[in-house]
N, C-alpha and C positions, 0 to 999 in steps of 0.2 A: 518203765513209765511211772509217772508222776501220782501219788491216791487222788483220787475226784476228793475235792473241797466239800463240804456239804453248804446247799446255799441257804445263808444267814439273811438275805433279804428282808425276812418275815420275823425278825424276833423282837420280843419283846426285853424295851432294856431295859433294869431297873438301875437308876442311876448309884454308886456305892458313897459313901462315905467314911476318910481315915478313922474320924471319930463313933462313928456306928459300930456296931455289933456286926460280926456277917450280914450278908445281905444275899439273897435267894436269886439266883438266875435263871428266870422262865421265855419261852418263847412264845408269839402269837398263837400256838397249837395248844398251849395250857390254857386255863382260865385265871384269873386274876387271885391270889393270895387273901384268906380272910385275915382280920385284922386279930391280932391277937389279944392281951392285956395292953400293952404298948408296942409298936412295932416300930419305932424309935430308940433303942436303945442307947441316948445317947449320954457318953460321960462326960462333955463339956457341955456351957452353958449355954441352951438354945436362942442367939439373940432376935431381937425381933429387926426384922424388917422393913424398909418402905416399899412403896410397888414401884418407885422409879428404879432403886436397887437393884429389885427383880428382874424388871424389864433389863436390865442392862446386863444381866449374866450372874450376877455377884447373890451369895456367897459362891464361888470356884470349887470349894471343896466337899460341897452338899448339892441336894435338887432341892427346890422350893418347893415344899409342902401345902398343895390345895386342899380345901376339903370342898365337897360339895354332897348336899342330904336332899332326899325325898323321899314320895312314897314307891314314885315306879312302879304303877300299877300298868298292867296292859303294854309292857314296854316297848316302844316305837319311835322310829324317826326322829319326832323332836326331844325325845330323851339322850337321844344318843347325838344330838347337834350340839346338846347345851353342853354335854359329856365330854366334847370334842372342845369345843370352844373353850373349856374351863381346862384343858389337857394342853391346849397349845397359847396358855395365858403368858407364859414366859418362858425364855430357851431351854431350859431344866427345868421341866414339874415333877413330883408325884403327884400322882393324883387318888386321893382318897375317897370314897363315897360312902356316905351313912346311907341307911335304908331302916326305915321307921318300924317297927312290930306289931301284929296286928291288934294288938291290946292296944298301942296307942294311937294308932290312924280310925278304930272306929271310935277311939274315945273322942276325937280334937275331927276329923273331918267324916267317917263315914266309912260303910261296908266298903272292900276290894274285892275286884275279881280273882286275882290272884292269892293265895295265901305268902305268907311272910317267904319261905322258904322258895319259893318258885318264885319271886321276887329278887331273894337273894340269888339263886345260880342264874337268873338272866342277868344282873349285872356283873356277873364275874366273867362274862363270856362277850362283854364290851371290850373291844381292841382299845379304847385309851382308859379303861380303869387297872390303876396301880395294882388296888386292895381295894376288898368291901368292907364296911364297919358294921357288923351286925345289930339291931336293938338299939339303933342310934335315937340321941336324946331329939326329944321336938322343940328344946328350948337348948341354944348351945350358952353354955356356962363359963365363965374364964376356968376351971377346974378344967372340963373338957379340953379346950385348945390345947391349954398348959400340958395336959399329960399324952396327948396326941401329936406336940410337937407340929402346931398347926400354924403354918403363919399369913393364910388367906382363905376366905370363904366365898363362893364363885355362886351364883345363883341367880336370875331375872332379874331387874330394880324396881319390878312390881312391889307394894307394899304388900305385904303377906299377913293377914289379919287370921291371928288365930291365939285360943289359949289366954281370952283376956286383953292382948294387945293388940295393938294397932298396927304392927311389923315387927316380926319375932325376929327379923335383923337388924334391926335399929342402933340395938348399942356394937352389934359389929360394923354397922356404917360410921358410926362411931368415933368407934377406934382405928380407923381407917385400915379395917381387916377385908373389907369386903372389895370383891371384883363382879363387876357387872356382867352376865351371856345375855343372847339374845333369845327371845321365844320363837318358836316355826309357825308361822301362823298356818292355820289349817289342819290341824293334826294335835290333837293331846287327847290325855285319857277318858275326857268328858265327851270329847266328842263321837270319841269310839263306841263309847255307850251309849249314847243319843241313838247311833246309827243302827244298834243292837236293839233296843228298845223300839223304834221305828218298825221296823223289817221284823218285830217279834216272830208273828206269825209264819215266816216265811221258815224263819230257824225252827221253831219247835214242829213244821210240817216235815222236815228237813230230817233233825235228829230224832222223832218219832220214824220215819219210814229208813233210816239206817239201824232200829233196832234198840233205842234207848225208849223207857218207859214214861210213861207218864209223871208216877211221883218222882222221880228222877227231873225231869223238864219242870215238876211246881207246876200242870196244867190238870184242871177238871176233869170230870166225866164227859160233861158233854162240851167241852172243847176239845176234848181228846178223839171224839166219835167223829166230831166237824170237823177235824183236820186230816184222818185219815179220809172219808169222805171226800175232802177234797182232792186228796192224792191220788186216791181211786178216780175222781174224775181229770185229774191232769193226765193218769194212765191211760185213760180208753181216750183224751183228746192227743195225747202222743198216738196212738195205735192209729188213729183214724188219718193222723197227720202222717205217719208213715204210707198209710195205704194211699192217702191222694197223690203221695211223692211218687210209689211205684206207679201207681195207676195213669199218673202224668208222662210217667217213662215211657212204660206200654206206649200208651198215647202219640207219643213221639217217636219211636219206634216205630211203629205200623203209620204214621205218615212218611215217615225218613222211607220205611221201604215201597209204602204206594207211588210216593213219586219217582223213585226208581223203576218200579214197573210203569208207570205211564209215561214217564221220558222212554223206558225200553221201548214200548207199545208204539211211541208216534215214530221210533226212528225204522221198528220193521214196517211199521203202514207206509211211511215214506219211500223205501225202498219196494215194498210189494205193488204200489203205485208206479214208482216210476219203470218197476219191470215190466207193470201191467201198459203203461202208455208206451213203453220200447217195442211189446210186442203187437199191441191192438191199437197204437195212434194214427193219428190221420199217416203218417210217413213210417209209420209200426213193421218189424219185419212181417210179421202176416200178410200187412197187404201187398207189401210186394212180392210174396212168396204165391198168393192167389195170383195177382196178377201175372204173374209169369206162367202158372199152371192154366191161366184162363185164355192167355195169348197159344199156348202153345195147342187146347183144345178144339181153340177156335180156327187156327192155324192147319191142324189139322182136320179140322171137317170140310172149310174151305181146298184147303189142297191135297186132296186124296194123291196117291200114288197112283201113276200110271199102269192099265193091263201089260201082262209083258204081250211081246211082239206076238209071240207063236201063238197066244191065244185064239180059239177058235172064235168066228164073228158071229154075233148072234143069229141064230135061226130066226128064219119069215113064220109070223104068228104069235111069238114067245113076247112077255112084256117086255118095254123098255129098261133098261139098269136107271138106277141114277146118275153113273157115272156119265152114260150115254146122254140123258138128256140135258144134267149141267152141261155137257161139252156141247151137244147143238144149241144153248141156249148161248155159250158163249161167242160162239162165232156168229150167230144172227145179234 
């Protein structure tokens, strides 16, 4: 018999290049390759590109090089659309993604949920990212591209104000480096927060009664006391709401079986009725069982039995029988 194939379905390609250096062969079960000092090694001249080029296959002997940077905080859904969108920009991508450091995202926008490194392995563990670029710059540089081997930069066409500027892609729209994704409306990291901050109370009741502390949650004294209190009273209004559930059952139970026994109840009434009118009705065997017993009493008071023959006749003096005077009664 033939070895079972192992099925390739699921891997992840990275596309080679003659003029590259080796190139690493991972499948979709690994996570994505971090990026090195260069991870282009290349010893001919990287030419540049147009995107109708792109779009049409060409260069044949390379993938096209995207890069795409954020901060990837809380990473969801539309991170991974735009990810996707910028991975299937043209028949051959790699696809590169920076991820910003947390020294420079709260410098230029603001605290993360995530720290830098828990940032970095959720994007490695994206099925269309190539390589992550760790520490990536918040302003890209021609130095930058040049030495990454970058020949297009993928990102929303929102203008991105930050860092003094008005669109920190500007001179890559420029240079007509830039390719446009789309945003997912309904879903980004701001909103996630939003939804955190709304519902605060509900969480830190939540992760307080699974056993995390107060200074841990950043809540008071007496919002710590007020939210177990509250929990204590969600528990006794579970308990109560358990017991109305059983008590409903009970409830339903002991109707389910009354009416059992009262349907039981009218079907022997029915029955002990109509045995009672079989026996005692106007046409009931009783009455006809009396009247047979009352025909046959009457029957026999009227028609006594004759004396026998040889009897003697009654003596002169002695009273009349009945028998005697019913019979002279009957012949006069």
């Amino acid at each position: 018999s033939f070895p079972q194939q192992p099925d390739r379905s699921m891997e992840r390609t990275i596309d080679s290049c003659p003029r590259l250096g080796p190139q690493r062969h991972s499948t979709l079960t690994e996570p994505a390759i971090f990026a090195s000092e260069t991870s282009c090694d290349c010893r001919a001249p990287h030419e540049k590109l147009t995107i109708a080029q792109a779009r049409k296959g060409t260069p044949v002997d390379r993938p096209v090089r995207v890069y795409a940077d954020g901060i990837f905080d809380l990473f969801h859904s539309g991170h991974a659309r735009a990810l996707m969108q910028a991975k299937n920009l043209f028949p051959n991508t790699y696809l590169i993604v920076g991820v910003c450091s947390d020294e420079l995202t709260h410098k230029y926008k603001g605290f993360t949920v995530m720290t830098e490194h828990e940032r970095y392995e959720a994007l490695r563990h994206c099925r269309y990212v190539d390589e992550v670029l760790r520490d990536a710059p918040w302003t890209l540089t021609p130095e930058f591209l040049e030495k990454h081997k970058i020949d297009f930069v993928a990102h929303d066409d929102i203008p991105y104000s930050s860092a003094g500027s008005e669109d920190v892609y500007k001179h890559i729209k420029e240079a007509g480096m830039f390719v446009p994704t789309q945003r997912t409306e309904g879903i980004s990291t701001s909103d996630l927060i939003t939804r955190i901050v709304r519902d605060y109370d509900v969480y830190a009741r939540r992760n307080l009664q699974r056993g995390y502390t107060a200074k841990e949650l950043n809540v008071s004294y007496i919002n710590e006391k007020k939210y177990r209190l509250q929990n204590q009273v969600d528990r006794m209004k579970e308990k109560v709401r358990t017991v109305e559930e059983k008590s409903k059952h009970f409830v339903y139970r002991v109707e389910e079986k009354s009416h059992d026994l009262i349907q039981k109840w009218e079907e022997k009434s029915r029955e002990f009725i109509g045995n009672f009118l079989e026996l005692f009705g106007p046409d009931g065997t009783w009455k006809q069982v009396f009247q047979e017993r009352s025909g046959r009493m009457l029957s026999y008071a009227l028609s006594p039995r004759e004396s026998p023959c040889n009897s003697p006749p009654p003596s002169q003096g002695s009273a009349p029988t009945f028998s005697f005077l019913f019979s002279h009664f009957r012949s006069c």
